[in-house]
C-alpha positions as CSV (number, residue, x, y, z in Angstrom):
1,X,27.1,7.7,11.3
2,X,25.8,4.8,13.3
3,X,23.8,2.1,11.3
4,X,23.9,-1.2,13.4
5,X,22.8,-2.0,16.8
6,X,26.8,-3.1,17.6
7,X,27.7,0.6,16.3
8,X,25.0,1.6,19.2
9,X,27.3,0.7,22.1
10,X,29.1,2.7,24.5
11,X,26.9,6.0,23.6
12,X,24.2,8.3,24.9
13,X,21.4,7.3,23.2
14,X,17.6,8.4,23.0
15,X,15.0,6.7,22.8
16,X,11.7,9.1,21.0
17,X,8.7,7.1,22.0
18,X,7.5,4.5,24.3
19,X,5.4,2.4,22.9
20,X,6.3,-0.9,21.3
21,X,9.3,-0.2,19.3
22,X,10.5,2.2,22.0
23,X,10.3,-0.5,25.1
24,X,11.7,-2.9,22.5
25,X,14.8,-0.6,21.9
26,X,15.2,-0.2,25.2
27,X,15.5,-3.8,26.2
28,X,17.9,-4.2,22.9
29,X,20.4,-0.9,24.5
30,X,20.6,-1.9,27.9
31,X,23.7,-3.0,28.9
32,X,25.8,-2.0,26.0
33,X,25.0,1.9,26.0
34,X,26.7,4.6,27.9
35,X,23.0,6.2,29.1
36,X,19.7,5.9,28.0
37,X,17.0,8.2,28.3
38,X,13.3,7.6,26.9
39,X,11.1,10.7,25.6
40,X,7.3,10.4,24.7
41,X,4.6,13.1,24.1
42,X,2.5,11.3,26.4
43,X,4.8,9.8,29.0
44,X,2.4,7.2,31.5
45,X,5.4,4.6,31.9
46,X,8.5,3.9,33.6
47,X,10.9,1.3,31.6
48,X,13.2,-0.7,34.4
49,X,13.1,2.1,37.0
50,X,14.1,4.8,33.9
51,X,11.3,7.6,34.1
52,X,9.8,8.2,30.9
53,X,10.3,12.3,30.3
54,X,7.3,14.4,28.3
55,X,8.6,15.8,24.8
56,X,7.6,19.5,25.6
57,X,8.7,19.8,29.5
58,X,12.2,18.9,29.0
59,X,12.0,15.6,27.2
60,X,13.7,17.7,23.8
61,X,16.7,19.4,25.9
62,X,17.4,15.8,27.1
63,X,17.5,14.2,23.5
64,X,19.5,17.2,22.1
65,X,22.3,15.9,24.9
66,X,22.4,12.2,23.5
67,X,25.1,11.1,20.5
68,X,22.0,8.9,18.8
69,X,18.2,9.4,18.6
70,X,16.1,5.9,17.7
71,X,13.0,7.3,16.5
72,X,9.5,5.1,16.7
73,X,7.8,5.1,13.6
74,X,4.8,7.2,14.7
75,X,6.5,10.5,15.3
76,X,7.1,11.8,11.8
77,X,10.0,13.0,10.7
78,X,8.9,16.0,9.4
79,X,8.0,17.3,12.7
80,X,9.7,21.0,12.9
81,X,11.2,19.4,16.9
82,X,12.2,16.5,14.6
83,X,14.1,18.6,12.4
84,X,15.4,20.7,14.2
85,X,17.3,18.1,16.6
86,X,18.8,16.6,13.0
87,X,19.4,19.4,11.5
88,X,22.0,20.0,15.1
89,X,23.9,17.0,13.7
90,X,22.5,14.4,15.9
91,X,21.5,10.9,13.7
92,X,18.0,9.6,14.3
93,X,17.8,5.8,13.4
94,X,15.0,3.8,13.7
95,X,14.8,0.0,14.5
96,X,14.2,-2.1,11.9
97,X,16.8,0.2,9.8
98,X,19.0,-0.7,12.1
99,X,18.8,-4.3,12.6
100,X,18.2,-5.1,8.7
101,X,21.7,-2.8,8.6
102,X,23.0,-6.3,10.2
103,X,21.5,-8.4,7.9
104,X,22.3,-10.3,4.5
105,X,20.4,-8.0,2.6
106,X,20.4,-11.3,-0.5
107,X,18.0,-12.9,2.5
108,X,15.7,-10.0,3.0
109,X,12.5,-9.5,1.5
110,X,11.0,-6.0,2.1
111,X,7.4,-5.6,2.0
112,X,5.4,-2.3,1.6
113,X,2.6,-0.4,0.3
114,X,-0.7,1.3,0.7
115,X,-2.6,-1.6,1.3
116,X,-2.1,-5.5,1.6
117,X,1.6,-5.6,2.8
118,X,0.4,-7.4,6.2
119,X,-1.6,-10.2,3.8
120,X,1.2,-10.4,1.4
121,X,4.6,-10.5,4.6
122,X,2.1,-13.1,6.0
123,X,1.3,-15.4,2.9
124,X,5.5,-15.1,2.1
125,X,6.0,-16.0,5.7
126,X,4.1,-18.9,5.9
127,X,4.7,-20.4,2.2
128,X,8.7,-20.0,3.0
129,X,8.4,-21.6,6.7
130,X,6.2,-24.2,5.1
131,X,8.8,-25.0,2.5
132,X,11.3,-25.4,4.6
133,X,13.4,-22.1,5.2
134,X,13.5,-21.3,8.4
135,X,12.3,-17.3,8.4
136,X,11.5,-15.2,10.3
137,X,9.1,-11.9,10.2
138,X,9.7,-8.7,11.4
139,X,8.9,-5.0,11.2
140,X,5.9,-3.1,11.0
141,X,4.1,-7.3,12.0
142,X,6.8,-8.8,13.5
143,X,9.8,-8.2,15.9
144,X,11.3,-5.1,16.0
145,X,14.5,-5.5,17.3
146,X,16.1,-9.2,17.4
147,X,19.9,-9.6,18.2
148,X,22.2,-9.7,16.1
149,X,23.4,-13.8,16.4
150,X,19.6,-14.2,16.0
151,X,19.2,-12.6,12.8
152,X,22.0,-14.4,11.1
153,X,21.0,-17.2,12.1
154,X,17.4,-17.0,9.7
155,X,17.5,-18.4,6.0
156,X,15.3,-15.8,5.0
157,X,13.7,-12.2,6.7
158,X,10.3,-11.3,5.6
159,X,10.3,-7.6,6.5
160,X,6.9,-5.5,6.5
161,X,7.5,-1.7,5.6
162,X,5.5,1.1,6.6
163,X,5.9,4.3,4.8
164,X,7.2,5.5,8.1
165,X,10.2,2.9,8.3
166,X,11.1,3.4,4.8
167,X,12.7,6.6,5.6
168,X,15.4,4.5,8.3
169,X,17.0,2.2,6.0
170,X,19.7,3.0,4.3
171,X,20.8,0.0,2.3
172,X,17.8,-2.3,-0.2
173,X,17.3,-5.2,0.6
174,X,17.4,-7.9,-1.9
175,X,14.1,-8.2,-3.0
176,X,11.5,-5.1,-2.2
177,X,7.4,-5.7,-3.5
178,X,5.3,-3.0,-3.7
179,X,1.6,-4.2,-3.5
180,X,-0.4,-0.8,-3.7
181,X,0.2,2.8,-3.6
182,X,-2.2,5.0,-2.9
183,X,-3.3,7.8,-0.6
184,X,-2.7,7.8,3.4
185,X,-0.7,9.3,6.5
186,X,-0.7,12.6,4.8
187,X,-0.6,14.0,8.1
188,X,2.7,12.6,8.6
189,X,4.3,13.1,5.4
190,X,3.0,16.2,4.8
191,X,1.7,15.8,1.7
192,X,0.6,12.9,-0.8
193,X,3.6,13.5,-3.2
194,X,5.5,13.6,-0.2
195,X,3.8,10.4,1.5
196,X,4.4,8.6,-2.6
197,X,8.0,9.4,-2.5
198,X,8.9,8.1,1.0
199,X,7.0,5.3,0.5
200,X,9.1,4.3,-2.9
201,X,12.4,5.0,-1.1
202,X,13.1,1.7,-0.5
203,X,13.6,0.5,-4.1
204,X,15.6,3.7,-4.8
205,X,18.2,2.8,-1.8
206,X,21.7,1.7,-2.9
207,X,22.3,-1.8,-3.6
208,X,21.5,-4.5,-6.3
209,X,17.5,-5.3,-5.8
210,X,14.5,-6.8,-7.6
211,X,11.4,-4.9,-7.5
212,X,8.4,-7.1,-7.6
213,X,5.2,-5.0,-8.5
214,X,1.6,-4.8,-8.8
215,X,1.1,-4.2,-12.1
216,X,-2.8,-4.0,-11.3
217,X,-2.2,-0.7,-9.3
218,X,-2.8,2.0,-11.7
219,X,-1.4,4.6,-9.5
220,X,2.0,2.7,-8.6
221,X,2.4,1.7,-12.7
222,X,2.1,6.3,-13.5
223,X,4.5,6.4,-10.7
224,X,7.4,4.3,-12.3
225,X,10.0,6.9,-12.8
226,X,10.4,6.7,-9.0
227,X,10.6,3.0,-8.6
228,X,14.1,1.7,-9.0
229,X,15.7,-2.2,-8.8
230,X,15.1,-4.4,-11.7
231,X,11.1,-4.2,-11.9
232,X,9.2,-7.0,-12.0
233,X,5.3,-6.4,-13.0
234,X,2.9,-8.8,-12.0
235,X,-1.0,-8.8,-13.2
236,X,-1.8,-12.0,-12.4
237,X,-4.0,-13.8,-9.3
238,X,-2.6,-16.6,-7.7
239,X,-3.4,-20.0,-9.2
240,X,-5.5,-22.9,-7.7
241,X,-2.2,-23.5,-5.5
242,X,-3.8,-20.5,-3.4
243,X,-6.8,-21.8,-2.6
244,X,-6.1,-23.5,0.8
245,X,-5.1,-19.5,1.7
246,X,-8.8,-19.1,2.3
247,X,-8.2,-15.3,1.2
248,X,-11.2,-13.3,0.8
249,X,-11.2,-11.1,-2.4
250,X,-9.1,-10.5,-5.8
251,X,-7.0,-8.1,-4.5
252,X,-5.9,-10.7,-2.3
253,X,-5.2,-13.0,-4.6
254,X,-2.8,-10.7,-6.1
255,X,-1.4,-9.8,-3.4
256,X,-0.9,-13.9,-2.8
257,X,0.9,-13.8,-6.4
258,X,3.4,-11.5,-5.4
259,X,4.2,-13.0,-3.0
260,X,5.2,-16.3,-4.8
261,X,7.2,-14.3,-6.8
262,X,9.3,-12.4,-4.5
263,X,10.1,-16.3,-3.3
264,X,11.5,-16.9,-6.7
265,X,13.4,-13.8,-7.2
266,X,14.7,-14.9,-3.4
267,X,16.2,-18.0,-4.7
268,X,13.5,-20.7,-3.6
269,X,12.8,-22.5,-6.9
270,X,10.8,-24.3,-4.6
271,X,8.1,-21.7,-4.9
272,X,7.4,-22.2,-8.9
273,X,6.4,-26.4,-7.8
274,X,2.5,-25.6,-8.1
275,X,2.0,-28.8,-6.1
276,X,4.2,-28.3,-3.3
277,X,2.9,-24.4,-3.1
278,X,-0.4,-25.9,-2.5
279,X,0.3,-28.0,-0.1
280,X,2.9,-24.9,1.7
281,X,-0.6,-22.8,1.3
282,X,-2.3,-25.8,3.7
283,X,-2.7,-24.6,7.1
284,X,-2.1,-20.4,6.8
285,X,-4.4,-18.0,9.2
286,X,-5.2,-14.9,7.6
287,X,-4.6,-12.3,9.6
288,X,-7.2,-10.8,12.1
289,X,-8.5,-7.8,10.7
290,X,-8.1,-8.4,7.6
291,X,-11.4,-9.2,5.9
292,X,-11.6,-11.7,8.0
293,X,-14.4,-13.9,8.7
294,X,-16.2,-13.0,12.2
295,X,-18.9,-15.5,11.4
296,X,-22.6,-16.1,10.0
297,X,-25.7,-15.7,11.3
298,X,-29.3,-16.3,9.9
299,X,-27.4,-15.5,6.7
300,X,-25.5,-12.5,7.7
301,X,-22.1,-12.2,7.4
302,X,-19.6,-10.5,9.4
303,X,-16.6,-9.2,8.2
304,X,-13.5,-7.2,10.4
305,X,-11.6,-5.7,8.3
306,X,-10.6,-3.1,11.4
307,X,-6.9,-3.3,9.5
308,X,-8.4,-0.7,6.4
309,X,-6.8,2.4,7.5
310,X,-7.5,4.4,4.6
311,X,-9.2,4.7,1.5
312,X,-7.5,2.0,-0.8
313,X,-7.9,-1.1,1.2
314,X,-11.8,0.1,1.9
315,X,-12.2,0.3,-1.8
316,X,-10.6,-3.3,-2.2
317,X,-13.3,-4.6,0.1
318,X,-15.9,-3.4,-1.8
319,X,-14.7,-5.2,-5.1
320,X,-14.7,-8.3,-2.9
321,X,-18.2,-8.1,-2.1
322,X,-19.6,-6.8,-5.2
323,X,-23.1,-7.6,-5.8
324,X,-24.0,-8.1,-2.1
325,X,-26.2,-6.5,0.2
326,X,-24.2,-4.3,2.4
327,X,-23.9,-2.5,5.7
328,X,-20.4,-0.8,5.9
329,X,-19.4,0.7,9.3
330,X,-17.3,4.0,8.2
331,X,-15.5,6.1,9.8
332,X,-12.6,6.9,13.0
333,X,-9.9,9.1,14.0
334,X,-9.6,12.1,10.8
335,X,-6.6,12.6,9.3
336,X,-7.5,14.8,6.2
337,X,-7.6,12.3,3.8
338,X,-9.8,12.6,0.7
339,X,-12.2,10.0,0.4
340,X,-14.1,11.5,-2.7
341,X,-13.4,8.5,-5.0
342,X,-14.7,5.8,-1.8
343,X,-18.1,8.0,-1.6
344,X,-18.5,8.4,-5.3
345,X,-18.0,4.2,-5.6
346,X,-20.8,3.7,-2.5
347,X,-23.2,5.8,-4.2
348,X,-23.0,4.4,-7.6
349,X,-23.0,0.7,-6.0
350,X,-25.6,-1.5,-7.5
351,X,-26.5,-3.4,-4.8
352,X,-28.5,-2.0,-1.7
353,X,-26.0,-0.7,0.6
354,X,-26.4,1.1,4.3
355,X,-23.7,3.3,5.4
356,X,-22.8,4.0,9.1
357,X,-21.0,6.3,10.6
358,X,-18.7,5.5,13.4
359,X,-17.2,8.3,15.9
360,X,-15.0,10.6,15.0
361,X,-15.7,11.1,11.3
362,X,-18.3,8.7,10.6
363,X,-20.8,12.0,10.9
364,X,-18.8,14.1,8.5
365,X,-18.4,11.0,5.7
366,X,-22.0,10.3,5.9
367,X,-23.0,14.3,5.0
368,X,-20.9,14.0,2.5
369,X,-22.0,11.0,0.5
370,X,-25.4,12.4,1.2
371,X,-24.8,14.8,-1.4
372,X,-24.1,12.4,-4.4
373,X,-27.1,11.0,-6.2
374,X,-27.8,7.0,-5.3
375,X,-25.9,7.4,-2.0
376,X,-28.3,4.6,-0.1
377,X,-29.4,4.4,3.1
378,X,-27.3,6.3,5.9
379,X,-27.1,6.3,9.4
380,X,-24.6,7.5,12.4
381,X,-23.8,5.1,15.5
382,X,-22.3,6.3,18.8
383,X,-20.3,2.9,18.9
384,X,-19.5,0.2,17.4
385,X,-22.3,-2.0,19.2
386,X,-24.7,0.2,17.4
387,X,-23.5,0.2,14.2
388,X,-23.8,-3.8,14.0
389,X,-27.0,-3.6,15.6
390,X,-28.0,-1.6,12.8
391,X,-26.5,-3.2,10.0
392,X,-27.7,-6.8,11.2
393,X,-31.0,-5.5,11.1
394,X,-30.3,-4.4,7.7
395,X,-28.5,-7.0,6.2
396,X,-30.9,-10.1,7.0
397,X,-31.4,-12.0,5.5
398,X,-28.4,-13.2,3.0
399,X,-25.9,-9.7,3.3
400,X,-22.8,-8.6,4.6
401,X,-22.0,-6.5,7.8
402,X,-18.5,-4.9,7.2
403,X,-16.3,-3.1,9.6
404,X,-13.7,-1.2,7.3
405,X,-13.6,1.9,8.2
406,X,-10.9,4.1,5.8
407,X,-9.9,5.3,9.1
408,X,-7.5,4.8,12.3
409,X,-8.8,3.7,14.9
410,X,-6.9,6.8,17.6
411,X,-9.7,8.8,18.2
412,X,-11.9,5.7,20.2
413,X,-9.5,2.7,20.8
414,X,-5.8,2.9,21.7
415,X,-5.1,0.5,18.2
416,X,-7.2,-1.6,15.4
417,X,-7.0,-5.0,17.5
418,X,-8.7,-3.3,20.5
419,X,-11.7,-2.4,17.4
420,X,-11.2,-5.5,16.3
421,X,-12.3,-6.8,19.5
422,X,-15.4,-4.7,20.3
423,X,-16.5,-5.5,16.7
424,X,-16.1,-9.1,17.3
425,X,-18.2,-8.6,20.9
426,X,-20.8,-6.8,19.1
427,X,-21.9,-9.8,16.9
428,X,-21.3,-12.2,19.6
429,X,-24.0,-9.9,21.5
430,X,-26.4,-9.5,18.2
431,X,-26.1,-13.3,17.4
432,X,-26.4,-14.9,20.7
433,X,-29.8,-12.7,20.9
């Protein structure tokens, strides 16, 4: 079976999805295989003159002619068409498998979890770059599909996992860190044993790995028997060296520790100098969406934490601003998750706290943590606009206005940047008022 790019040329090949990774692909295939022919549910592009066919009006017959099928992440696996062109004997690959195939997997670093795998590829990223190895980041945050010469050429690869991409590589990389594991994308596993399992696969792959884990995760330490490498466990926050990380939050600060220690277990002794990490951490951006400061106003803070997908990293917010007034915008595109345990930690919340609602199952979240004792002060917003309208007005004069929704954001924006962006135009309209 095919497992590089190189092993790529010279055959039919599809291409399931054009978004991103997809158009990404395609640029990588052009030239070097026999045909190419791009399939999407919702075809509304053409790719260099190539016509972009719909799955279910002969985009299917059309993949079950090609040799290869390079799969995006967002169309699961488990889909029954999925299956059923696999199960015909036809390989489906998926990007990053295949260029980490062409790796040094001794100079990979794989990065997933549930939550606070974009904070922790970013902090390694910059704290390696910083230090001297010249890196680079790809995956679910970076590129998708860099050539070959390229690749080599990179003292180190910082790769951020998705459960989704788990499921394409083939060989472990030297290093994998697990920062969480908890519940999400149930719709596209199936189920959340299933969604657990795939998620883990990358420290069971073949080869000889180190597993550095959050020890703090209670969920990830019960589900040990499925964890393989040499496991690493780590409890402990970052040090003082972290402080120029400006990171909001514990969690955080973990997640920062772990990813000193996957430097280690990478070979840069570099990364145990405390005075050289510090001055490495000088400098580093955390990432947009990611309990990130908007700004302050009449002593409100704003908060876009657009990046909290699901439950867990919602729940991690909260810890952060414990003891604070605060007006959390819940809610987005429903994906049958259960948020029990986030309701049942807003109601029994100390501090005041205003939930609201956002489109599509803002309405639905808010009815249900109606019906726990303590639950606060709800409301539901059409937008987003609203919602900060109504939790300035809440908040003033010394709380916290957070956007962290436990939910994609499908159902009203095409991705979280785009409601990222209309959060961030929403306090520039309450605050310039």
């Amino acid at each position: 079976m095919p497992k590089t790019w190189a092993d790529l040329a010279g055959l039919r090949i599809g291409i399931l999805g054009a978004g991103v990774e997809g158009r990404d692909a395609f640029k990588r295939l052009q030239g070097s295989a026999a045909s190419i022919v791009v399939v999407d549910d919702k075809p509304d592009v053409l790719l260099d003159g190539v016509t972009v066919l719909e799955t279910h009006r002969g985009g299917l017959e059309a993949l079950g002619t090609c040799d290869v099928i390079v799969k995006s992440p967002g169309f699961s696996r488990y889909r029954p068409d999925i299956v059923a062109l696999a199960q015909g004997g036809i390989p489906i690959l998926g990007a990053l498998g295949l260029s980490l195939s062409e790796a040094d997997p001794l100079r990979v670093i794989a990065i997933t979890g549930t939550k606070g795998k974009s904070t922790t590829a970013s902090v390694a990223f910059h704290l390696a770059t910083a230090l001297g190895r010249r890196s680079l980041l790809i995956g679910n945050i970076g590129a998708t599909a860099p050539e070959r010469d390229e690749l080599l050429s990179y003292d180190l690869i910082i790769a951020e996992v998705s459960s989704f991409q788990a499921l394409d590589l083939e060989v472990s990389p030297g290093v994998v860190v697990v920062t969480s594991l908890g519940v999400d994308h149930v719709d596209w596993h199936g189920s959340v044993d299933q969604y657990r399992s795939d998620k883990l696969r990358i420290t069971r792959l073949p080869g000889n790995h180190h597993s550095v884990l959050q020890g703090r995760d209670e969920i990830l330490r019960a589900e040990s028997d499925q964890i393989g490498g040499t496991m690493i466990w780590s409890d402990a926050l970052a040090g003082n060296w972290a402080q120029p990380l400006n990171l909001v939050g514990d969690h955080n600060r973990a997640n920062a520790e772990l990813a000193r220690i996957a430097l280690v277990q990478a070979g840069m002794e570099e990364a145990q100098d405390l005075a050289r990490l510090t001055q490495a951490a000088t400098g580093f951006s955390p990432l947009e969406g990611r309990l990130s400061l908007v700004g302050t106003h009449r002593g409100v803070t704003f908060i876009d934490d657009s990046l909290a997908t699901n439950v867990t990293p919602t729940m991690a917010a909260l810890d952060a601003f414990e003891g604070r007034r605060l007006a959390l915008l819940l809610g987005g595109y429903d994906r049958g998750i259960d948020y029990s345990e986030l309701l049942d930690r807003l109601a029994a919340r100390d501090a005041e706290t205003f939930v609201i609602g956002l489109p599509d199952s803002g309405s639905v979240l808010v009815e249900q943590l109606q019906t726990r004792s303590g639950h606060g002060a709800v409301a539901i917003a059409d937008s987003i606009a609203e919602a900060v309208a109504l939790g300035y007005a809440f908040a003033s004069s010394d709380g916290v206005v957070l956007l962290s929704p436990a939910a994609p954001s499908f159902s009203q924006f095409r991705n979280w940047k785009e409601r990222s962006e209309a959060f961030r135009q929403a306090v520039s309209t309450v605050t310039d008022s």
